[in-house]
N, C-alpha and C positions, 0 to 999 in steps of 0.2 A: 211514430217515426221509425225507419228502418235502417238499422244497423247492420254492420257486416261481422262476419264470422269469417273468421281465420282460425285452422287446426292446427297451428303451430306457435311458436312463443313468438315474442312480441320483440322487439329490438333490445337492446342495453336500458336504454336511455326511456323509452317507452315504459318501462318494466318499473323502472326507477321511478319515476314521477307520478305512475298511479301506485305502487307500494308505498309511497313518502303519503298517501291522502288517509290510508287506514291507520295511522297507529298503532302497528306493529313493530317492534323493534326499536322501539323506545327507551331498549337499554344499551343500544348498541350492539350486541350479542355478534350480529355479522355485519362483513360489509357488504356494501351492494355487488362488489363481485362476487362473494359467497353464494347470494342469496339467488343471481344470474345462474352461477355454475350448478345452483341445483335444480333453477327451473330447466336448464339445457339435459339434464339428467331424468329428465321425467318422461313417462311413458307413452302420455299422451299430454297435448294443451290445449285450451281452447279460448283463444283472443275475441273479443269483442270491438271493434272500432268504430267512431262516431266520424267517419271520413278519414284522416289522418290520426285523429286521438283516439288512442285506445282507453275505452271506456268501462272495461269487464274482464277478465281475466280467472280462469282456473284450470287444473290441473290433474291428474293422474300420475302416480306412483305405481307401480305394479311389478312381478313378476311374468305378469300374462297368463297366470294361468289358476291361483285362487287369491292369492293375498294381492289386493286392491284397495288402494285408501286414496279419495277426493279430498284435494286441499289448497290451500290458497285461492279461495272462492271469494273473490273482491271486487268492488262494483264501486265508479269513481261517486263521491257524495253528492254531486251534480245532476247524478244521472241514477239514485236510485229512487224503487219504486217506477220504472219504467220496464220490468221486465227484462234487464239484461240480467240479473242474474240467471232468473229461471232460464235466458238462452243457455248462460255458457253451463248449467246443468242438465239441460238437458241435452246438448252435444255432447257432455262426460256419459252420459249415462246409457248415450245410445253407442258410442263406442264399445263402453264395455258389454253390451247386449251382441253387438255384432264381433267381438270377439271372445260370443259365450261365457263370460264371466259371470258366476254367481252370485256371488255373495262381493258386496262394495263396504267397505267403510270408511268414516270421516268423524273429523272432530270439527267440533263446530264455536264459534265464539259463544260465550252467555247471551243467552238471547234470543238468539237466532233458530231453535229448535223447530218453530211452527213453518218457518220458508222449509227447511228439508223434508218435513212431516209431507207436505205436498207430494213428495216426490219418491213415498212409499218408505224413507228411513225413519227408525223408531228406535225410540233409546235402550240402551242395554238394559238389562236388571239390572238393580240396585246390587246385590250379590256376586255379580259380575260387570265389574265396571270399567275393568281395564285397569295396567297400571303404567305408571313412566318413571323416570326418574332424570334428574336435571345436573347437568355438570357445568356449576358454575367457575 
């Protein structure tokens, strides 16, 4: 089946309905305006639609020029295993190529390591893992 690609974010309401299918946000953390005003805040998107439904969805953070991080890579449950995710990464991936960017990174859910592996990401060292910290 072919789906369409749209390089920009998805409506309110769009956004809302395939975010509410992953599981995310389960504590409440944000609300759905929150989570809207920062996909409006990103550098690049990439919408996936199954005619009016959008069925795919992710994102770029950037500077533009080396810190690059892919995130919110979401694919509605109906519709995975069809290859929309690997669309909407490979539209992130070729943005960032055609705006010479080198070096990409992303977090990913547990689990999910072997879909990004495809797509040339490889996990840090153990020694170097990253760090974060959470304000709850």
């Amino acid at each position: 089946m072919k789906y369409e690609l749209c390089k920009s974010n998805p409506s309110f309401e769009e956004y809302k309905n395939l975010h509410q299918t992953t599981g995310w946000n389960v504590k409440g953390l944000y609300t759905y305006d929150q989570l809207y005003q920062a996909i409006c805040n990103s550098w690049f998107s990439a919408s996936i639609y199954d005619g009016i439904t959008l069925v795919g969805y992710g994102r770029i953070i950037s500077d533009g020029i080396y810190q690059t991080f892919i995130c919110d890579v979401m694919v509605h449950p109906d519709y995975q295993r069809q290859g929309i995710g690997s669309q909407v990464m490979e539209s992130l991936l070729a943005h960032c190529k055609q705006e010479n960017i080198k070096w990409v990174q992303l977090f990913c859910a547990k689990g999910k390591q072997l879909f990004y592996q495809q797509f040339g990401f490889t996990e840090r060292d153990l020694d170097a893992p990253g760090m974060m910290v959470f304000y709850d």
